[in-house]
TORNUKE-773613 format. One record per atom (N, C-alpha, C): x, y, z; residue in one letter. Coordinates in steps of 0.05 Angstrom, whole numbers, plus 32768, in hexadecimal, padded with zeros to 4 digits. Example, Ala and Ser with C-alpha at 12.3 -4.5 7.8 and 13.67 -1.06 7.14 Angstrom:
% TORNUKE-773613
81087F8E809CA;80F67FA6809CA;81087FBE809CA;81017FD3808ES;81117FEB808FS;81028001809DS;
% end
This chain:
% TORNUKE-773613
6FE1957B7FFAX;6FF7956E8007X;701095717FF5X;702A95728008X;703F95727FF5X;704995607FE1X;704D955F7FCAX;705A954F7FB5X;706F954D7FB2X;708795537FBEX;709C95577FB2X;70AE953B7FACX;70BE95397FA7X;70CD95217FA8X;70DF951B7FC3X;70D395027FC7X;70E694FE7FE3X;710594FA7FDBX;710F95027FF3X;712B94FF7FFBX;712E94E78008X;713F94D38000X;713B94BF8010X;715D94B78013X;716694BD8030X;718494B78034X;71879496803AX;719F94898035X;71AA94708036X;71BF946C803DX;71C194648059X;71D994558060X;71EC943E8053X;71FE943A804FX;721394288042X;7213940F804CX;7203940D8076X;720E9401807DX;722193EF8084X;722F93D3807EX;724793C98089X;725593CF8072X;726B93D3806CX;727B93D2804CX;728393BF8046X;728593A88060X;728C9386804FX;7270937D8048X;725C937D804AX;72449372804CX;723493758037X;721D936E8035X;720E93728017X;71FD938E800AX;720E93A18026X;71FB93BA8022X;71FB93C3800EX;721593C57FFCX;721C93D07FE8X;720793C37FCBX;720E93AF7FD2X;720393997FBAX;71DA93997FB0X;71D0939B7FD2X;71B293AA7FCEX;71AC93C87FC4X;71BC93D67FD2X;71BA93F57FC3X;71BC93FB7FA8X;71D693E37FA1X;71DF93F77F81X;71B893E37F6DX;71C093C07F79X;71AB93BA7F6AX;718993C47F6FX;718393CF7F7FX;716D93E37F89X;716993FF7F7DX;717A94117F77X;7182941C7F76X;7182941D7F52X;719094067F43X;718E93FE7F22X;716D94037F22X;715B93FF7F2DX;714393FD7F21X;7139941F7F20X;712D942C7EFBX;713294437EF6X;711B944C7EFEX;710594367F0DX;70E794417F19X;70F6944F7F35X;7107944B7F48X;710D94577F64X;7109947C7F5CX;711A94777F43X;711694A17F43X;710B94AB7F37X;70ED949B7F3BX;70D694A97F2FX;70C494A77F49X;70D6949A7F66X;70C594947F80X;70D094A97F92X;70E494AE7F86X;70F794BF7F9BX;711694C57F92X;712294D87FA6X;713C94D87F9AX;715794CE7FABX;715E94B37FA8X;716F94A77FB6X;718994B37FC0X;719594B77FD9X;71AC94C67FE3X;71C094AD7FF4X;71CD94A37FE7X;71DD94927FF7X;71F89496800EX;720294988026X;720E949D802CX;7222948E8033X;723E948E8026X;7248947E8022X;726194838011X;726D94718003X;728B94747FF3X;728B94727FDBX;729694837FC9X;729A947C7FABX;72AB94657FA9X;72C794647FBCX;72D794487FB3X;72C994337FC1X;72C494347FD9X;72AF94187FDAX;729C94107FCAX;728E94217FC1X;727594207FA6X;7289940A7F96X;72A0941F7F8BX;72AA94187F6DX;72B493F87F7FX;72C193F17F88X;72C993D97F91X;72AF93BF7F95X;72A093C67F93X;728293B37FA3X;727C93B17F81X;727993C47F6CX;727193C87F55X;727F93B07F43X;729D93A97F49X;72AD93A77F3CX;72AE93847F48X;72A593827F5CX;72A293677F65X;728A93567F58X;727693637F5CX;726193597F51X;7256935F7F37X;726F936A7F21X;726B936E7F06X;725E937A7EFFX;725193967F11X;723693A67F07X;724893BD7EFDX;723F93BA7EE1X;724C93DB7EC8X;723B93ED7EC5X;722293E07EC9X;720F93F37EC1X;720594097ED1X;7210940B7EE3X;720A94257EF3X;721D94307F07X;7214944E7F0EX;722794587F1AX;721A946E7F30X;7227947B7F40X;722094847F57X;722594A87F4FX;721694C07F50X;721894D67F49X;721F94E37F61X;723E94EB7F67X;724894F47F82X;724295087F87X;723D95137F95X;7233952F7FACX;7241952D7FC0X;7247954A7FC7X;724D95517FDDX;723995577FF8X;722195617FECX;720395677FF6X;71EC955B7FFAX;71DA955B8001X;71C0954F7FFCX;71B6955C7FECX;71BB957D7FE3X;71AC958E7FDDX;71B2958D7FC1X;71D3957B7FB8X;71D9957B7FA4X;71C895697F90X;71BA95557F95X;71B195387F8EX;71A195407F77X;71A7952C7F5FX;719B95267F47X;7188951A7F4CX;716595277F40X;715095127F48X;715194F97F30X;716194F47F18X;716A94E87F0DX;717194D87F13X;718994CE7F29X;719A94C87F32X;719D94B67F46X;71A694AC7F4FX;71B7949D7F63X;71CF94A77F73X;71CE94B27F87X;71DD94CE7F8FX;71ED94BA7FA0X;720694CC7FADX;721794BC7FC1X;722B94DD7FCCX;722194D47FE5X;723694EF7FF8X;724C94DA7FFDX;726394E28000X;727294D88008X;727C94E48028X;727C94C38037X;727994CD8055X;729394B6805CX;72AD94BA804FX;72C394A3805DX;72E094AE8045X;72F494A88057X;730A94B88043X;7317949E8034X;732C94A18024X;733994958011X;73459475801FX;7345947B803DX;735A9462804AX;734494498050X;732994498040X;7315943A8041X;7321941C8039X;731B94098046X;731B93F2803CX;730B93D7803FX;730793CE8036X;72F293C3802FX;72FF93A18035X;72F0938E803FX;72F9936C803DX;72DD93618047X;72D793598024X;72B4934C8021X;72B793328039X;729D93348043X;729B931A804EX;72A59319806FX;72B893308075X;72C1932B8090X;72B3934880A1X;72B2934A80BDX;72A7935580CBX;72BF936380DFX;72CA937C80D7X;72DF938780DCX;72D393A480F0X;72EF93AC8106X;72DF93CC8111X;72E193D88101X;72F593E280E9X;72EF93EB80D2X;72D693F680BEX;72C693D180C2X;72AA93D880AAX;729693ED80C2X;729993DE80DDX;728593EA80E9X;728C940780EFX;72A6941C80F3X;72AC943380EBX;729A943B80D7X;7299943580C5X;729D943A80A8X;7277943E80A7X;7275942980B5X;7251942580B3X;7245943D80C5X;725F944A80D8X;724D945880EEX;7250947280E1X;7265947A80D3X;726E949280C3X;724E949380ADX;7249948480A4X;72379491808FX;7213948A809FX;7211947F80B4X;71FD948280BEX;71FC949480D2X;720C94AD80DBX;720E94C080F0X;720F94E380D0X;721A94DE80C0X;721894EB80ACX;71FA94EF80A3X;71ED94D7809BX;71D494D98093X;71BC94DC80B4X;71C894D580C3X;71AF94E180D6X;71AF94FE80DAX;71D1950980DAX;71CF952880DDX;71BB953280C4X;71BD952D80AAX;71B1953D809AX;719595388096X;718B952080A7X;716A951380A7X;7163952E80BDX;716F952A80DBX;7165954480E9X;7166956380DEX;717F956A80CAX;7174958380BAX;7163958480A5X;7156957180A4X;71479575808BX;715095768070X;716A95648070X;7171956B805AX;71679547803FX;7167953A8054X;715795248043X;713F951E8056X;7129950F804BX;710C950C8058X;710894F48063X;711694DC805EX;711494C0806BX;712D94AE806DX;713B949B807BX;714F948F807BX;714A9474807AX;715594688067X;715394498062X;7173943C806CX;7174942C807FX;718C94258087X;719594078076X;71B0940B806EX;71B993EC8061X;71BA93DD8080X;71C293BC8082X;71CE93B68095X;71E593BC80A8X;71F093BA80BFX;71FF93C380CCX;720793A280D2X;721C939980E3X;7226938980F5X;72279396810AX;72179399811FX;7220939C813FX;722E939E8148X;724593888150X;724F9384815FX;727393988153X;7272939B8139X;728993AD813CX;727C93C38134X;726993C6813BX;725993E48137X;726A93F08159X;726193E18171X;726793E38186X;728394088187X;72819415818FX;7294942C8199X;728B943881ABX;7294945881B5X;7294946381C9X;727E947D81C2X;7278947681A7X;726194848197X;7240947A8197X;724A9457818DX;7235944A8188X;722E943481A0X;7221942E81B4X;7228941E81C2X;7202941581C1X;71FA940881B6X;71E593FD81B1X;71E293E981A2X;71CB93D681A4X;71C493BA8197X;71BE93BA817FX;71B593D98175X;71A593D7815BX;719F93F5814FX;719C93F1813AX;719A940C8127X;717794188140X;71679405813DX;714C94128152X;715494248168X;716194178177X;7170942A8195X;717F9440818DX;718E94408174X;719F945A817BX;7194946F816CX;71769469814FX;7167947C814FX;715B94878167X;715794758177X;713E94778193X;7150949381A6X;716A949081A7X;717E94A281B2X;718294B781A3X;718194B68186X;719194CB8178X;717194E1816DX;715A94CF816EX;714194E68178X;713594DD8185X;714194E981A2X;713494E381B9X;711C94E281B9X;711594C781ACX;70F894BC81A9X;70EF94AF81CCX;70D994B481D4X;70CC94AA81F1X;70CA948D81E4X;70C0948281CDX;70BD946481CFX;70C1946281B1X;70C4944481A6X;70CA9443818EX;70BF94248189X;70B694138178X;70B593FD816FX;70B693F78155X;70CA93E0815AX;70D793CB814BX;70BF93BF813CX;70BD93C78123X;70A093C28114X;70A593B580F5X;70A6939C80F6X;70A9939280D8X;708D939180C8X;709B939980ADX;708493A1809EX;7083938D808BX;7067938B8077X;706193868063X;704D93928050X;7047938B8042X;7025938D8036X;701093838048X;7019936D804EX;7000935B805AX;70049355807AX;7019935B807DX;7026934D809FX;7034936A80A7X;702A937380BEX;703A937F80D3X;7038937B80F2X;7057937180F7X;70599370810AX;707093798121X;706A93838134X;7077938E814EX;708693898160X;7092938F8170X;70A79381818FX;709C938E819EX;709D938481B9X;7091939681D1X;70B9939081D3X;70C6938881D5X;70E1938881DEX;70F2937B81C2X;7106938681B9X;7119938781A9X;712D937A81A8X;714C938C81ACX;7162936F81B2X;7165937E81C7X;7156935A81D8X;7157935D81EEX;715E934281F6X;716C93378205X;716F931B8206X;7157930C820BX;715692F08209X;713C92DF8209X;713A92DC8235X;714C92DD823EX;715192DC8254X;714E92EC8264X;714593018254X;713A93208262X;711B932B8257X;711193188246X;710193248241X;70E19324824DX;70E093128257X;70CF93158272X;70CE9325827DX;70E1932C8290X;70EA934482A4X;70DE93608290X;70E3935E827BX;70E193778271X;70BF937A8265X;70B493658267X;7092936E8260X;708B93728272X;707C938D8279X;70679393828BX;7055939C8283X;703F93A5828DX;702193AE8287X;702393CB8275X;703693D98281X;703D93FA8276X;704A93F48262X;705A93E18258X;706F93DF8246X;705593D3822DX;705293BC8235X;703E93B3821DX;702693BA8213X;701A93D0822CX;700D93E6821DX;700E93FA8212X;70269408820FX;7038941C81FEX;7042941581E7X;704693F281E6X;705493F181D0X;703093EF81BDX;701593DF81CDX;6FFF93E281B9X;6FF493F781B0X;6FFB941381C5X;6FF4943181BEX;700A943981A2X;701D943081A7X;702D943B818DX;702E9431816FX;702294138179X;701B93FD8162X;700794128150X;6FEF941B815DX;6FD5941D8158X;6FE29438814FX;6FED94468154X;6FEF94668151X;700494648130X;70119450812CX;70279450811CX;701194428109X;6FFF942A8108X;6FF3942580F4X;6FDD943A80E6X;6FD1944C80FCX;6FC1946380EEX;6FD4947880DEX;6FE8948280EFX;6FFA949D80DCX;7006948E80C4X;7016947780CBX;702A947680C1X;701B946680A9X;7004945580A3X;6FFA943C8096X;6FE094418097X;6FE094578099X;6FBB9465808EX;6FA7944B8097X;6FAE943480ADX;6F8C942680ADX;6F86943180C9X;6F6E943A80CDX;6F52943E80D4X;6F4C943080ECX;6F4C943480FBX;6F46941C8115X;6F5594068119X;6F6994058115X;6F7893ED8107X;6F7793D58121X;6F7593BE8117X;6F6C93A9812AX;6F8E93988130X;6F8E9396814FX;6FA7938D8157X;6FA193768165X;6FB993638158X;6FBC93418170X;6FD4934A817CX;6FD293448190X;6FEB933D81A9X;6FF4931D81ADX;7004931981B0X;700F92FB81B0X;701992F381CBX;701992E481DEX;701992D981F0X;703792D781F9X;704692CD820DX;705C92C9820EX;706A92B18214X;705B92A68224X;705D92848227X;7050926F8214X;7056925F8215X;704F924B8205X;703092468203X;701F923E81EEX;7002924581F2X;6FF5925E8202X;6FFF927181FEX;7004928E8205X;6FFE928E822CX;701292768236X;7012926E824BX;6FF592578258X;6FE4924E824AX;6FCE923A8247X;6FC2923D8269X;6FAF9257826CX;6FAC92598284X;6FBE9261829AX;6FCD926D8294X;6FE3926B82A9X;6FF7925482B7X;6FF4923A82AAX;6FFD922582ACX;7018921D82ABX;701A92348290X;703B923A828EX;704B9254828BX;70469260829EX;704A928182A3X;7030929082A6X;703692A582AEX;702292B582BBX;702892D782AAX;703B92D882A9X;703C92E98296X;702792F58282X;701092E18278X;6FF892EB8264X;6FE792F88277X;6FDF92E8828CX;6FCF92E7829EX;6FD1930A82B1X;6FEB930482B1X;6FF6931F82C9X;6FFF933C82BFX;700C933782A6X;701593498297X;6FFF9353827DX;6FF893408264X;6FFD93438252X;6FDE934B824CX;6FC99336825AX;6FBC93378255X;6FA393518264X;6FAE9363827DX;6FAB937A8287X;6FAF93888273X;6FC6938E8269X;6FD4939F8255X;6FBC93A5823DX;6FB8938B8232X;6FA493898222X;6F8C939E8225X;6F7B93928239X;6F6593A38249X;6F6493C38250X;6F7C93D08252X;6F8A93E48255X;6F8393F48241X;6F8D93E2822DX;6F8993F7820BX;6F6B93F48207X;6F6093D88201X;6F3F93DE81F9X;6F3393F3820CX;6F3E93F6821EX;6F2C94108233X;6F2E94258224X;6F46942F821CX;6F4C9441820FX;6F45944581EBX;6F35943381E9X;6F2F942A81CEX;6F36941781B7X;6F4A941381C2X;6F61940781ABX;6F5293EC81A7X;6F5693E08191X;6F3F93C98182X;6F5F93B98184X;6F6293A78195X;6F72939A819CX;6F6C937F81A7X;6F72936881A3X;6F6E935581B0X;6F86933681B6X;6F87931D81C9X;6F98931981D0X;6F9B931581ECX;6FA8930481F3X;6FC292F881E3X;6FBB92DC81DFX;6FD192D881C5X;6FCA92C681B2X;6FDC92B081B2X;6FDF929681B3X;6FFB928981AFX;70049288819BX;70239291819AX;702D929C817CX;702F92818163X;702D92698170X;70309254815AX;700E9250814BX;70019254815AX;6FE79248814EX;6FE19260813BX;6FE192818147X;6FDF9296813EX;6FE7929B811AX;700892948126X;700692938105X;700E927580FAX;700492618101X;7003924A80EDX;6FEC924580EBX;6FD0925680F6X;6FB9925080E7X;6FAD926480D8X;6FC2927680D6X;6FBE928F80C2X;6FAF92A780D2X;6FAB92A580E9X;6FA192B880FCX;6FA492DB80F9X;6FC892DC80F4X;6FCD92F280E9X;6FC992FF80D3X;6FBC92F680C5X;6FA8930480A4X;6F94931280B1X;6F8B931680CAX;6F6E932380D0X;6F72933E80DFX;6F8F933D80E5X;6F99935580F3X;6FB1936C80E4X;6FA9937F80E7X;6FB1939A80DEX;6FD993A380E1X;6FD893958103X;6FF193908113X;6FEE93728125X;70069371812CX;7011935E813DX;702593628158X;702193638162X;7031936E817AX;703D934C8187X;705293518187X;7067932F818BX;7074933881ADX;707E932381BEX;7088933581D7X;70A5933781CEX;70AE932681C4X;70CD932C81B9X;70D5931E819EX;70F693278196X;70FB93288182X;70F89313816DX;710092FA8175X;70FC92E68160X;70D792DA815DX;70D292E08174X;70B192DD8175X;70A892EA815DX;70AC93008155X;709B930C8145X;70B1930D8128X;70C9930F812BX;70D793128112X;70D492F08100X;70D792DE8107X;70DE92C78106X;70C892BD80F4X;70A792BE80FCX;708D92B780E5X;709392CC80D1X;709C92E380E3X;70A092FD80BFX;70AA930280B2X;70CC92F680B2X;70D892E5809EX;70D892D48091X;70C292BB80A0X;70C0929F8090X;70A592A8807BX;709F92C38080X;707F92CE8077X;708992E08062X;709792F18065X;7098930A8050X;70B993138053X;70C992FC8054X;70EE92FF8051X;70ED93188040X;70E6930A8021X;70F0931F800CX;70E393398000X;70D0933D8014X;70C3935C8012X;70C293688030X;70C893638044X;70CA93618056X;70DA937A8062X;70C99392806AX;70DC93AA8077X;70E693AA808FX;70EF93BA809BX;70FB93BF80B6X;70EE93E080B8X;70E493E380D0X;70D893FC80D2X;70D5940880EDX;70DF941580F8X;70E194298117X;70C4943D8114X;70B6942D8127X;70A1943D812AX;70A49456813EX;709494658145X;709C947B815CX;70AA9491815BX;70BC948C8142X;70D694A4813EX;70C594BB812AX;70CE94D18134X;70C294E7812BX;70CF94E6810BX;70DF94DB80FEX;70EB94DA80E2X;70E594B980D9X;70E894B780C0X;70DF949A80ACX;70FF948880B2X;70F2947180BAX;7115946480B2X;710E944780B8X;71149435809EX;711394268094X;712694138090X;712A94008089X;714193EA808DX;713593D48071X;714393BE806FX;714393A68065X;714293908074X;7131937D8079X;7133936F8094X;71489353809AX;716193548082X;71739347807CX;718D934D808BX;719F9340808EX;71B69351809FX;71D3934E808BX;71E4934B8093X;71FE93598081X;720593488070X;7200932B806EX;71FF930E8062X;721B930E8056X;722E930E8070X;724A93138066X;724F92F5804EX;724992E3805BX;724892C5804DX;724592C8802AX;723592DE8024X;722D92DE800AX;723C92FC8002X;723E930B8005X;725193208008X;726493237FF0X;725C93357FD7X;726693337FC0X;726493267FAFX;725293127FAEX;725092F97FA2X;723D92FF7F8CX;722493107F8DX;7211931A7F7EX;71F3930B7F7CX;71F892FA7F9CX;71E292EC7FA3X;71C892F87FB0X;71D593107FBAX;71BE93237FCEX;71A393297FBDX;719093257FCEX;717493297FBFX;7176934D7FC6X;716B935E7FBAX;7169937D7FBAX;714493897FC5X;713693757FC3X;711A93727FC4X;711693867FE8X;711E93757FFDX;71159375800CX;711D93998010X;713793A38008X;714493BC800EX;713693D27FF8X;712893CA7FE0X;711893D97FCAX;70FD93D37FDEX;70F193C47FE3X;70DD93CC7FF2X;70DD93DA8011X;70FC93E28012X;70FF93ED8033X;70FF94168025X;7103940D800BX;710794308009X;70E094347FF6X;70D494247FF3X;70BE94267FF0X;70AE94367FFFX;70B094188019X;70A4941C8031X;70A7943F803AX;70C59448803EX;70BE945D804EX;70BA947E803FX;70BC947B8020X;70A89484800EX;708A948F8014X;708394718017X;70699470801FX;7065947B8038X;706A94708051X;706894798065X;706E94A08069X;707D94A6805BX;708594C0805CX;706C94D68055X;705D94CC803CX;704F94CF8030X;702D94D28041X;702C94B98055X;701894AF8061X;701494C3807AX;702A94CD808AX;702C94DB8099X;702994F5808EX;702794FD807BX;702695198071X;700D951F806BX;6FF495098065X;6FE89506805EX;6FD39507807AX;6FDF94F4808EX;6FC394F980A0X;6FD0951B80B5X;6FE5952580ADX;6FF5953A80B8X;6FD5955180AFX;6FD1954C8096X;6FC595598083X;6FA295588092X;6F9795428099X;6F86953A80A1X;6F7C954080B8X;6F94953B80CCX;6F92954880DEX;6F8A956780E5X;6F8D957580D7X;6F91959380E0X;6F76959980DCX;6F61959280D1X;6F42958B80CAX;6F34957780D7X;6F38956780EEX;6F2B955180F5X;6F09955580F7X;6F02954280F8X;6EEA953E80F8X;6EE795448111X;6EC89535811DX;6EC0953A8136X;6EC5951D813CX;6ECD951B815DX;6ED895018162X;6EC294EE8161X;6EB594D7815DX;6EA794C58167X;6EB594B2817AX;6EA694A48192X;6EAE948A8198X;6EAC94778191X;6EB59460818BX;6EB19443817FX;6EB294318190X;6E9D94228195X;6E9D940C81A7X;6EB893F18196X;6EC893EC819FX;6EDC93DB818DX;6ED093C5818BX;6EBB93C38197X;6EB093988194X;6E9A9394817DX;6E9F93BA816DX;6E8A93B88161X;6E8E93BD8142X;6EA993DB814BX;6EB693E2812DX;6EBF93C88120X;6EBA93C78106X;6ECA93B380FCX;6EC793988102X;6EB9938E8113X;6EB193748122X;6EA993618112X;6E9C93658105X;6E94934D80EBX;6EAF934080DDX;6EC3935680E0X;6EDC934580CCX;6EEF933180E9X;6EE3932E80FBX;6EF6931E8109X;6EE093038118X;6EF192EF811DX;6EDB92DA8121X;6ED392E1813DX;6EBF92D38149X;6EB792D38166X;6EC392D2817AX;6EDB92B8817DX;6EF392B88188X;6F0692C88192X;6F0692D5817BX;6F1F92EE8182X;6F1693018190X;6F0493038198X;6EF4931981B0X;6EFE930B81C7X;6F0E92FE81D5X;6F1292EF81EDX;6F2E92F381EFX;6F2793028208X;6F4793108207X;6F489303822EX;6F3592F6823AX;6F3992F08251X;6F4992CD824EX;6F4892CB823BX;6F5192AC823DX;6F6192A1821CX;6F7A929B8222X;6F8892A48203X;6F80928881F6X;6F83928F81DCX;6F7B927481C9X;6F8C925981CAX;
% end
């Protein structure tokens, strides 16, 4: 398998925001370029300005024009914004979000030539991301557009916790409408497919989480488990998938439920983000499953509030260029595996692995 040193490109994301402040302090640590070779895309005078705010002397950014130019030494920086850059910490201007779209359309062109191997995105602000370029909710959708990926999921990572969206930003008022049987079984086919390539486990065992309250308690309070979710379910075990569910998301994870599963599949956004912040904030990745390329996030957002101040933790964004290290790595690896497969066996799922889950969780006709 290949060895080489990854390429790993970096967006600047917002220029008022704390993107700057995670990168350079992520970035200080002299283990990263012995993991890989960091490519930031982005500004020397915004660098030097963010540097100069938060008193950091000790390091500096090695400019390129190239990818091809990059010091594995180093801490590299293309410059993707001209001299009339300006910068005002703390506020949310069309300016920063220009500025943010300029070096994240730079680094996707050179991710599709091959000229770096994975993309770790800083934060963005949305809403002045908004143009006639960018017109989407989220860094997820406009990869999903920019490689015309068929499906994609919103997959927060950890060591110990991963978990999924069947629906993204999507309003809470729509998200009903938007689970169906095809939908929430695509997003468990991709769960299951992204934990084998991408996270090397093996059969990997999936909870689904309910959508109403006591994952609707019989149908008592929505029908949704009953009609939707819990078909969906049945769907995949036909097809093999060691899946089970649905679960009500408060008991699930306030009785530690989620330690026994591989993934987590949530129906929407705060459902599943919300325990995996209060669970794993400061190691805590951001990760697009489905996309034919690695791209990675920090699961923090622009924290204009703190913004130059030299408060920003760097953890969660050093473990976002970890993560897709790894992942890069993992895929290359069953890439490798693949081309040799074994001979297929079938696995009865009530059987693989069955000893590590209690009796309970086999009851997928009636949620807990």
């Amino acid at each position: 398998m290949e060895t080489k040193m990854i390429k790993v490109g970096i967006t600047h994301g917002d220029i008022n925001g704390i993107g700057y402040e995670v990168i350079i302090k992520a970035l200080s640590d002299p283990t990263i370029n012995e993991l890989c070779i960091p490519i930031v895309y982005g500004s020397p005078k915004v660098a030097a300005y963010h540097r100069k705010a938060l008193n950091i002397n000790n390091f500096s950014f090695n400019n390129i024009r190239t990818a091809d130019e990059a010091n594995q030494k180093r801490a590299n920086m293309i410059n993707c914004l001209d001299d009339n850059v300006h910068v005002e910490l703390g506020k949310s201007t069309p300016h920063g979000g220009e500025c943010a779209l300029a070096s994240l359309e730079k680094a996707i062109s050179d991710l599709k030539e091959g000229k770096i191997d994975v993309l770790v995105t800083a934060p963005i602000e949305k809403h002045n991301m908004q143009s006639e370029v960018f017109r989407f909710p989220g860094h997820t959708e406009y990869l999903k557009s920019k490689f015309s990926s068929e499906e994609t999921l919103m997959f927060m990572i950890s060591e110990n916790l991963k978990i999924g969206m069947v629906t993204g930003h999507v309003p809470l008022s729509k998200v009903s409408e938007s689970i169906t049987v095809d939908s929430v079984t695509r997003k468990i086919k991709l769960m299951e497919q992204s934990l084998l390539t991408d996270f090397g486990i093996r059969k990997p065992r999936i909870a689904v989480l309910g959508l109403n309250p006591h994952a609707g308690d019989n149908s008592l309070i929505g029908r949704e488990e009953a009609d939707v979710i819990i078909p969906a379910i049945q769907k995949a075990q036909q097809e093999g998938i060691f899946v089970f569910g649905p679960f009500p998301a408060d008991g699930f994870f306030g009785a530690g439920s989620f330690s026994k599963f591989d993934g987590i599949l949530a129906m929407y956004h705060d459902q599943g983000i919300a325990p995996f912040k209060a669970l794993a904030f400061d190691t805590g990745v951001n990760f697009t499953a489905g996309l034919s390329v690695v791209r990675t996030s920090p699961v923090h957002g622009t924290a204009f509030a703190i913004a130059g101040k030299g408060e920003a933790s760097e953890n969660s964004f050093r473990h976002a260029i970890y993560w897709a290290c790894d992942i890069y790595r993992n895929r290359q690896l069953y890439n490798e595996i693949s081309k040799s497969p074994l001979k297929h066996q079938d696995i009865d799922i009530r059987s693989d692995r069955a000893d590590e889950l209690p009796p309970d969780l086999y009851n997928t006709e009636q949620p807990l």
